[in-house]
PASEBA-1860 file (N, C-alpha, C; in nm, 3 decimals):
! residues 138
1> XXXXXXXX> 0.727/-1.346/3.617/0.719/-1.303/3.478/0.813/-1.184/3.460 ~ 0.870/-1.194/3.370/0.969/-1.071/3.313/0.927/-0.990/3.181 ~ 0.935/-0.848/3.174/0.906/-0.810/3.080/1.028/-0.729/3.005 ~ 1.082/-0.687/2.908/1.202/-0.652/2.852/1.179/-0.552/2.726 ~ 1.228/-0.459/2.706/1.253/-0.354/2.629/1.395/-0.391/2.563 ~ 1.325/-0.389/2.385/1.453/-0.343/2.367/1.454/-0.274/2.212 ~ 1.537/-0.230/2.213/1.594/-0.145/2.061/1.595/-0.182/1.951 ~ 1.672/-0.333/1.935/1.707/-0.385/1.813/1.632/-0.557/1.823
9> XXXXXXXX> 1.517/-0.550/1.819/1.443/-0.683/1.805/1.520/-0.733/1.700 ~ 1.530/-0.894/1.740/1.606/-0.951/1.547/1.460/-0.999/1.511 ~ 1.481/-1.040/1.370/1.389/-1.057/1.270/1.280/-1.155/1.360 ~ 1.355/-1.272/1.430/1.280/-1.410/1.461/1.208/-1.347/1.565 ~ 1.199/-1.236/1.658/1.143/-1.192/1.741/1.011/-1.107/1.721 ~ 1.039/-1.048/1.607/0.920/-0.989/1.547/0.819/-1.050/1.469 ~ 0.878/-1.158/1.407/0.848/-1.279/1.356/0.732/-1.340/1.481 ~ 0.788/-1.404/1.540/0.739/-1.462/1.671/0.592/-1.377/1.737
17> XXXXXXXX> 0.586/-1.254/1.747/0.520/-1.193/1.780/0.354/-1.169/1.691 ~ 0.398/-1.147/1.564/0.343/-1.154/1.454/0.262/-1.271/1.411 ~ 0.324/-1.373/1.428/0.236/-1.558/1.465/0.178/-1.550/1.539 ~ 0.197/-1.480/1.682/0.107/-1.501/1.795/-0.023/-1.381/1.777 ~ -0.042/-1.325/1.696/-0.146/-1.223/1.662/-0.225/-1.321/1.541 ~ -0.107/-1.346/1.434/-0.205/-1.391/1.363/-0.308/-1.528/1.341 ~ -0.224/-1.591/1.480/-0.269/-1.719/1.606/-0.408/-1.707/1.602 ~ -0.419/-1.550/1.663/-0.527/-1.481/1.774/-0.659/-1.461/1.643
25> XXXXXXXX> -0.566/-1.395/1.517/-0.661/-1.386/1.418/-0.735/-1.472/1.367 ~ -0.712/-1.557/1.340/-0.736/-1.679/1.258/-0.894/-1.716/1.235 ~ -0.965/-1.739/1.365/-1.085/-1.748/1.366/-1.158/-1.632/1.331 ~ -1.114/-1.532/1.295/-1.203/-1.434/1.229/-1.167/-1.409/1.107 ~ -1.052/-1.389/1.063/-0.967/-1.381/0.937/-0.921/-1.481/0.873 ~ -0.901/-1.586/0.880/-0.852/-1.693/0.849/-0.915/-1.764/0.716 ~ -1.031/-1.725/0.667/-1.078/-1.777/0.535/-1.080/-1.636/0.456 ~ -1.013/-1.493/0.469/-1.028/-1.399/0.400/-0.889/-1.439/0.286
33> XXXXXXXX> -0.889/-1.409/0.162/-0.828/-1.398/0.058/-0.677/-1.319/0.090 ~ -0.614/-1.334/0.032/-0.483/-1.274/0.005/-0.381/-1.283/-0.064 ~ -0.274/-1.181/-0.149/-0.219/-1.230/-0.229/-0.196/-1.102/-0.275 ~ -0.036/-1.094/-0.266/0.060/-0.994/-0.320/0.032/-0.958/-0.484 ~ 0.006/-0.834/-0.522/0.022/-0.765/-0.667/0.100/-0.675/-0.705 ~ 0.126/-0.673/-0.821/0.245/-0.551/-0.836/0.231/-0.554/-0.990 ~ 0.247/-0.391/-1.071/0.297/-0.402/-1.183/0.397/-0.309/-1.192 ~ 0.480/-0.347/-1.322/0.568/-0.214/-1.360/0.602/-0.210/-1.470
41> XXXXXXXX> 0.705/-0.134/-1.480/0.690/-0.065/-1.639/0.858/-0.068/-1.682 ~ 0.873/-0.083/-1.788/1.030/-0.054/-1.841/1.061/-0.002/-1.915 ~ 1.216/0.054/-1.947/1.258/0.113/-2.029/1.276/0.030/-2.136 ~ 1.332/0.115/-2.278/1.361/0.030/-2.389/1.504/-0.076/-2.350 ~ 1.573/-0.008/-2.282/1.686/-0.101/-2.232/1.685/-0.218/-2.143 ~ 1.543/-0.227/-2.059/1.518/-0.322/-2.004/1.518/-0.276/-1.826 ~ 1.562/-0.209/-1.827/1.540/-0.145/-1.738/1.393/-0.077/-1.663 ~ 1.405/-0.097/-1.492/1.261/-0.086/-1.453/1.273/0.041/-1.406
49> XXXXXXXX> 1.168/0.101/-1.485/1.170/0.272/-1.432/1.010/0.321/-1.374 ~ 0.965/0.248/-1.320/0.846/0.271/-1.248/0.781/0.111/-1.196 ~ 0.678/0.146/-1.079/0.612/-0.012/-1.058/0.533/0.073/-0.926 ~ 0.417/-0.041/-0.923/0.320/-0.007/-0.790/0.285/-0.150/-0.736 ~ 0.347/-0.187/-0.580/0.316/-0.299/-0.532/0.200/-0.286/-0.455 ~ 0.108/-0.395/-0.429/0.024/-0.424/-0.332/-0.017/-0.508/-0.289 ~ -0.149/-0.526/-0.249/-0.186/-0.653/-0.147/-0.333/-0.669/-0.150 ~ -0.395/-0.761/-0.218/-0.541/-0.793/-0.249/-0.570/-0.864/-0.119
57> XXXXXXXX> -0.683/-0.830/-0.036/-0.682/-0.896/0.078/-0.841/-0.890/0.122 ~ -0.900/-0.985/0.118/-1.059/-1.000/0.078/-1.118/-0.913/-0.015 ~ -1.226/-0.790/0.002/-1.225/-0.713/-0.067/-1.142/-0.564/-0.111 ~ -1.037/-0.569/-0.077/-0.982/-0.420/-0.063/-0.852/-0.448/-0.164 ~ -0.807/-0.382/-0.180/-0.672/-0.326/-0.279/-0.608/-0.241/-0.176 ~ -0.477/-0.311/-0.123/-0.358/-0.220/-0.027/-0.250/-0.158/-0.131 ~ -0.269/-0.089/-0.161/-0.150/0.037/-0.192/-0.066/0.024/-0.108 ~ 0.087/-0.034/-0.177/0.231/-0.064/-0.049/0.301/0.083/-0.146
65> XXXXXXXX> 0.376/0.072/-0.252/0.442/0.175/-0.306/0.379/0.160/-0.438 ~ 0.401/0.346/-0.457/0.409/0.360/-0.639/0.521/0.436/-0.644 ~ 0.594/0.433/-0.745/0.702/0.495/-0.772/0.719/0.494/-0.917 ~ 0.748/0.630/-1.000/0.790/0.626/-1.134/0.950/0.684/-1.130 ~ 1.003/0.652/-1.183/1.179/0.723/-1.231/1.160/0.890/-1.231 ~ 1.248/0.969/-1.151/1.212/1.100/-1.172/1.220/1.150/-1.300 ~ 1.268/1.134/-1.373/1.325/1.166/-1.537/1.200/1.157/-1.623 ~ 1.090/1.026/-1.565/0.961/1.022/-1.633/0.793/1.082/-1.561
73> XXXXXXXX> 0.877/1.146/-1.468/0.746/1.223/-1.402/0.632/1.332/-1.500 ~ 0.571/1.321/-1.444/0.421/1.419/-1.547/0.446/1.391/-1.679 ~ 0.404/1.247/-1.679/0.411/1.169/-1.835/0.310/1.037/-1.835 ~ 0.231/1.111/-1.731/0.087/0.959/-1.659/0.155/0.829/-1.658 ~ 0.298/0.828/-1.623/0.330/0.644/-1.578/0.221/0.617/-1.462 ~ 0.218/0.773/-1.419/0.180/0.702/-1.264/0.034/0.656/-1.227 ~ -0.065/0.742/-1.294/-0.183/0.697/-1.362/-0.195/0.542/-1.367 ~ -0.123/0.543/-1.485/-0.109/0.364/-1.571/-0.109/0.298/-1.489
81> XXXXXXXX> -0.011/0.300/-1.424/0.030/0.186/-1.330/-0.077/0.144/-1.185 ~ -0.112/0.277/-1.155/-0.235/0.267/-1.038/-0.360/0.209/-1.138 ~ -0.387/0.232/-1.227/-0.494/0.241/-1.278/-0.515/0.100/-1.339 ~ -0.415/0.083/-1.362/-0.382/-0.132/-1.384/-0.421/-0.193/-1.277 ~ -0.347/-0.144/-1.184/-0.363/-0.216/-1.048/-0.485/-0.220/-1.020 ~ -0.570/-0.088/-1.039/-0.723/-0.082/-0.934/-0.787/-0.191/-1.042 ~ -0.784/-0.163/-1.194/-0.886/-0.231/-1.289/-0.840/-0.415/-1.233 ~ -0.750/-0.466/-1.209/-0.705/-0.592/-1.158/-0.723/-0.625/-1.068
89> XXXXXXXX> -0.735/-0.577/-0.966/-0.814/-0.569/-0.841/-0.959/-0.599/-0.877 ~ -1.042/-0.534/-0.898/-1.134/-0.549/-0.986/-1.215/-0.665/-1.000 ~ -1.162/-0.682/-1.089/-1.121/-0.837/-1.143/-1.099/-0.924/-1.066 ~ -1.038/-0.912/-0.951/-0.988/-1.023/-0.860/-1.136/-1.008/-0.751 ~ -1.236/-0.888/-0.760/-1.348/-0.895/-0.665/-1.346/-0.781/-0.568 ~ -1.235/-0.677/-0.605/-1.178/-0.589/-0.489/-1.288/-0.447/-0.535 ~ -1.340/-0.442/-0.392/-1.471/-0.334/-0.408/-1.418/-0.200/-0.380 ~ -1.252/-0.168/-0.308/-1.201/-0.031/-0.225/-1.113/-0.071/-0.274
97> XXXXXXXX> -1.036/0.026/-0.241/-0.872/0.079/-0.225/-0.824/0.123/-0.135 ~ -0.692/0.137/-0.028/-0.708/0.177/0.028/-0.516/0.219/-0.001 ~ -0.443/0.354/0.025/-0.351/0.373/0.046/-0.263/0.490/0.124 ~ -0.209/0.523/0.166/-0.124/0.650/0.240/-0.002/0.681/0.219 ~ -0.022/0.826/0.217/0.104/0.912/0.163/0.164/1.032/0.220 ~ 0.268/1.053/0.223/0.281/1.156/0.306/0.258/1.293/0.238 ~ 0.237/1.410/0.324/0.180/1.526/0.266/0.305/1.567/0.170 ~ 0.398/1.500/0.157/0.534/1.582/0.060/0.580/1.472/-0.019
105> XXXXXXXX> 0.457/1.379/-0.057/0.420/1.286/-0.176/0.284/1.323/-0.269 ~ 0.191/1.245/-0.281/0.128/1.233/-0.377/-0.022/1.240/-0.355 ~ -0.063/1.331/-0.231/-0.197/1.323/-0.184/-0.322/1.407/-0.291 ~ -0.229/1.496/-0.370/-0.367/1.531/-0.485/-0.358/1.469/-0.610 ~ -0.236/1.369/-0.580/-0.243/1.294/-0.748/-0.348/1.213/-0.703 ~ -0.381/1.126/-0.565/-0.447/1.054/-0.539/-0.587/1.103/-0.567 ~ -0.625/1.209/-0.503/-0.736/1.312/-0.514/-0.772/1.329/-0.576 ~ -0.707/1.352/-0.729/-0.730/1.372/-0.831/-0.785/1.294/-0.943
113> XXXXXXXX> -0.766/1.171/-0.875/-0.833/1.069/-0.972/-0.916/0.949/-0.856 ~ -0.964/1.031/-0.773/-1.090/0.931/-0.708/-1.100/0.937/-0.564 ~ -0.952/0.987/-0.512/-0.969/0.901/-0.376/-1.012/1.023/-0.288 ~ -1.063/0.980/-0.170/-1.109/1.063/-0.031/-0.998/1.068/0.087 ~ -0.964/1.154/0.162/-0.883/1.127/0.256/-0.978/1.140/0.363 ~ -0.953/1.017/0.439/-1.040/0.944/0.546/-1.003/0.995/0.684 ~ -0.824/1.021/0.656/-0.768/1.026/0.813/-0.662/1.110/0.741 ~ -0.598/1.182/0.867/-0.484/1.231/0.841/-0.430/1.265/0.987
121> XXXXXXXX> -0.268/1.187/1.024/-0.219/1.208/1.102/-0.089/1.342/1.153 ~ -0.124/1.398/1.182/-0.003/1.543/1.213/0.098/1.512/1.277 ~ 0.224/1.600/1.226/0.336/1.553/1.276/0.379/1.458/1.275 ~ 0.358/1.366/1.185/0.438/1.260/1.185/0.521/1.232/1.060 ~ 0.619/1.220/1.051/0.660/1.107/1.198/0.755/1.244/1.291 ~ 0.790/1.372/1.238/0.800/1.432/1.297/0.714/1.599/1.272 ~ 0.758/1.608/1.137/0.683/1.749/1.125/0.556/1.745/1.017 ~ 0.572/1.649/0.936/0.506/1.626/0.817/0.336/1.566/0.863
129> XXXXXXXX> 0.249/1.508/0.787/0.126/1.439/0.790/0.110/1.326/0.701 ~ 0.033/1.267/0.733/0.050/1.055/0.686/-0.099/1.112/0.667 ~ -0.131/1.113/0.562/-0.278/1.090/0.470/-0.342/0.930/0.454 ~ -0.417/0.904/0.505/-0.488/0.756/0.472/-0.599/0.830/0.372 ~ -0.603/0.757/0.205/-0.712/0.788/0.140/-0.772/0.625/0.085 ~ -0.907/0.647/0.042/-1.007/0.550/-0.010/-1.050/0.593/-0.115 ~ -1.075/0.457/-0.211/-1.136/0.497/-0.316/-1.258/0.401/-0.369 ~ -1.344/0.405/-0.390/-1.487/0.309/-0.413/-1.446/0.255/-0.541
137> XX> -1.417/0.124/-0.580/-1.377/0.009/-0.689/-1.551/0.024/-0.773 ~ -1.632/-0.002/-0.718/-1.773/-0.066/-0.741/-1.824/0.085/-0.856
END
């Protein structure tokens, strides 16, 4: 048997790896729900100047990104847009939330409208902290 290190995995390798976990998963996870969400918002020109993607996945709501246009900051896009998402979630059966941010993002906007920070990792990825927060849907 050989084992190998390397730097620049290509896609099909990580790929590959990723099947063989979710192989492994299957019998426990395999009838749980899932299914990509996202909303966003535009300008009068048509243009997209804010959006929040995620991931409905049995009961929970995954927070991937929120992002508003800097030009429209402290003007509650960012509110809206989370706040769509959680009420749709909702709706879809989603009882939590769950998302993370780094400490030189958005951890008391989160705070500020519901969520708990559960975990928080130091130094990472070098000097900063990775906040995991939750928020109760129900």
């Amino acid at each position: 048997m050989e084992f190998v290190i390397t730097e620049n995995p290509s896609d099909e390798d990580i790929a590959e790896v990723r099947q063989g976990l979710r192989q492994h998963n299957l019998p426990f996870l395999g009838g749980v729900s899932e299914s990509n969400v996202a909303c966003f918002t535009y300008a009068s020109d048509g243009s997209k100047v804010g959006g929040i993607t995620g991931r409905i996945w049995g009961h929970w709501l995954l927070v991937k990104f929120l992002w508003v246009d800097e030009k429209l900051k402290s003007q509650g896009i960012g509110l809206k847009l989370l706040s769509m998402l959680e009420n749709h979630a909702k709706e879809k059966g989603c009882k939590s939330v769950l998302v993370d941010t780094f400490s030189f993002q958005a951890k008391p906007f989160y705070e500020k409208h519901g969520y708990y920070c559960q975990m928080t990792l130091n130094d990472y990825p070098v000097v900063d902290q990775l906040h995991f927060l939750t928020k109760d849907l129900t």
